[in-house]
C-alpha positions in Angstrom: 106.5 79.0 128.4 103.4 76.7 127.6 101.9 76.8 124.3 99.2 78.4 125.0 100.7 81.3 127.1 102.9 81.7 123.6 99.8 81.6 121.4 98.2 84.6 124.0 101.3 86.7 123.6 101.7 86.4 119.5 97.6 87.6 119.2 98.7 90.7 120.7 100.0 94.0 119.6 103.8 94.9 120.7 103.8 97.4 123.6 105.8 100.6 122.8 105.8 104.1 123.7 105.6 104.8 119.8 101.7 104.0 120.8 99.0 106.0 122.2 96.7 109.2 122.2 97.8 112.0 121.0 96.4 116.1 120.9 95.4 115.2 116.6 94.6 111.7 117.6 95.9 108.1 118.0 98.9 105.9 116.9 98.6 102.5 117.4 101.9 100.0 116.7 100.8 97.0 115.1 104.2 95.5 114.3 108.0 96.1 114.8 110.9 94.4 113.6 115.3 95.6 113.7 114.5 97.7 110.3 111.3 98.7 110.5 107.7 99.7 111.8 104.1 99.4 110.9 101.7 101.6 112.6 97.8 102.5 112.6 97.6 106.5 112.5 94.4 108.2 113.0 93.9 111.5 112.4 91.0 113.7 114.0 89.2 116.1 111.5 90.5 119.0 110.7 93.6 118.3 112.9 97.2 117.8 111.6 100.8 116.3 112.3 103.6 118.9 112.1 106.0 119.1 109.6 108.7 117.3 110.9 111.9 115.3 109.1 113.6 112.4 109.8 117.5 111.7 108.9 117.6 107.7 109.2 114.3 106.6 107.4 111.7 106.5 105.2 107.8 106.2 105.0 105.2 104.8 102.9 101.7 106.0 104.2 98.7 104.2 102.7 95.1 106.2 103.0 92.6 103.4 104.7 89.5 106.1 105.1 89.4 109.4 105.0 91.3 112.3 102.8 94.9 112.9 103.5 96.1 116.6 102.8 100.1 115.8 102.3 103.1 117.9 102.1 106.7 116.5 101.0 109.2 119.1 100.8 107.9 121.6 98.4 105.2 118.8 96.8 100.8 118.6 98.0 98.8 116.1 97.1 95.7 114.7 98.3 94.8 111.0 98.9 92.4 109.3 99.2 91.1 105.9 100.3 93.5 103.1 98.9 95.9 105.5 97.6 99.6 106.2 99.1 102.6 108.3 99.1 106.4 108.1 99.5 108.3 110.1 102.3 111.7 109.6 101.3 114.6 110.4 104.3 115.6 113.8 104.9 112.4 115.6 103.6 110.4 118.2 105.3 106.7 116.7 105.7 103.4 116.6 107.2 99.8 114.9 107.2 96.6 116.7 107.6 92.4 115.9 108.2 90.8 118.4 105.8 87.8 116.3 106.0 84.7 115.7 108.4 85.9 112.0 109.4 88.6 110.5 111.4 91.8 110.3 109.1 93.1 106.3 109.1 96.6 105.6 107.3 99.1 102.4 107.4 102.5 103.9 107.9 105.6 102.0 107.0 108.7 103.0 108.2 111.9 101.6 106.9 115.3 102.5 107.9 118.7 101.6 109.9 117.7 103.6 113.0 113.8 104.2 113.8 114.6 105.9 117.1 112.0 109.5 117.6 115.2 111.4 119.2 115.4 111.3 115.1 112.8 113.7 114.8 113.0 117.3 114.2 110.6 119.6 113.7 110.7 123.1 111.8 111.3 125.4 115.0 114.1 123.1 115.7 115.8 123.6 112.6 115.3 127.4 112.2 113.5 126.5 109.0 110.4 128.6 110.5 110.8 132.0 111.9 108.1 132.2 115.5 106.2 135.4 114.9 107.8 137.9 117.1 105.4 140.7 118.6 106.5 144.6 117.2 
């Protein structure tokens, strides 16, 4: 590899299905190492991620514009620009757009395994009942 192809391929952002559009907006991977993961996460207004938990790792969301309406476990707070939270393994949470413009948050994740089969969500763990019709 030349120099200069090496030089083209450190200026961009890794590749990873961890990136791209989704239905409450857009996550974009900016770095990635064995341990952990730094991602762009924009939220549109008035849209939400659902709760979900995580067994293997923890996250440090920081607010870059916007309000962020958070749950951890039985804990809500709101953030706002330059402010940040903790989500420490194993708890229930979730990140909401109760404002009028786009949501944008650093998140950090840290932990030995990163992998999204990781994920479970409330339905999955019986921890909310669907509504059943009478």
């Amino acid at each position: 590899m030349t120099e200069h192809e090496n030089n083209d391929q450190s200026n961009t952002a890794p590749s990873s299905s961890h990136s791209g559009a989704r239905y409450w907006g857009n996550v974009e991977l900016v770095e990635e190492g064995e341990n952990y993961r730094i991602s762009r996460v924009e939220i549109k207004p008035r849209h939400g991620i659902k709760p979900q938990i995580h067994y293997h790792r923890n996250e440090h969301w920081v607010v870059v514009s916007g309000v962020a309406k958070v749950t951890c476990g039985e804990n809500e707070i709101l953030l706002n620009r330059n402010e940040s939270t903790y989500v420490p393994a194993a708890t229930l949470h979730k990140v909401e757009n109760p404002g009028s413009i786009p949501l944008v948050i650093l998140e950090i994740q840290n932990g030995e395994y990163l992998g999204e089969d990781d994920t479970e969500r409330p339905y999955d763990l019986n921890l909310v009942k669907p509504v059943t019709e009478i």
